[in-house]
N, C-alpha and C positions, 0 to 999 in steps of 0.2 A: 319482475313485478315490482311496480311501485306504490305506496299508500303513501296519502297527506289527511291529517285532518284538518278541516275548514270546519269555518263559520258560515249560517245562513244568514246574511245580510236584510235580505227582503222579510219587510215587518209581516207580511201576513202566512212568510214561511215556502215550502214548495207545495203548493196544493193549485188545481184544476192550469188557468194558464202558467203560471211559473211553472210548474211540472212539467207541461208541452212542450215549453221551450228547451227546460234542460233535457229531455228525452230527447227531442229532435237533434241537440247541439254534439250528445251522447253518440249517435248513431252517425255524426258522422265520420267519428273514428273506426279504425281498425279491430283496435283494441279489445279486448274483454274489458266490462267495465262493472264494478260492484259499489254499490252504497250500504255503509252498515251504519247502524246506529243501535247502542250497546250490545245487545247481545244477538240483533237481528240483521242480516245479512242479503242485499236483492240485488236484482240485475237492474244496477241502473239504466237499462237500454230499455227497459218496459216499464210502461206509466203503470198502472197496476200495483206494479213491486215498488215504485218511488211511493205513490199514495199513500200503500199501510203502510208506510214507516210513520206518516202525521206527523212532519217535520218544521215545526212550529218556526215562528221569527227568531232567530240569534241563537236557536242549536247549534250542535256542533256534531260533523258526522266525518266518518270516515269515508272518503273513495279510495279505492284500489282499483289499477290497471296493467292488464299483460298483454303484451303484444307490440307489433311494430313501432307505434306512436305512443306506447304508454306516458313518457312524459309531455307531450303536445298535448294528450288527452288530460290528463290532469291540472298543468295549468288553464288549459282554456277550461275547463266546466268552473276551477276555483274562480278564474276572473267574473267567468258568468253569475255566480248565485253572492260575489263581493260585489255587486250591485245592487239597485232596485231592480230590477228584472221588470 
């Protein structure tokens, strides 16, 4: 199991299409994959559980990933949400 925290790059944050995109990008891993932001903890693989977190422009959140590809999973979502999305 690996964690990195990142920054959300994209100014309006992950909410309705940036969210689609990192779910879809999520799912194409292996992996288990978690997003937490302070004390709350979801399965980054379901838009639902990305949304309530309300993950504003230039937060900072944690992923964690277990499984085959954990590290492949981890830099590619970082690369993904260190853009404009």
């Amino acid at each position: 199991m690996i964690s990195r925290n990142i920054t959300i790059k994209n100014s309006v944050g992950l909410y309705a299409r940036p969210a689609t995109f990192f779910i879809q990008k999520a799912n194409t891993y292996k992996s288990s994959i978690w997003m937490q932001k302070d004390d709350r903890r979801v399965n980054a693989k379901s838009l639902l559980g990305v949304l309530s977190l309300a993950i504003s422009g230039g937060s900072t959140v944690t992923l964690i990933a277990d499984g085959p590809d954990e590290a492949e999973a981890i830099s590619g979502l970082e690369l993904l949400v260190s853009t404009e999305i």
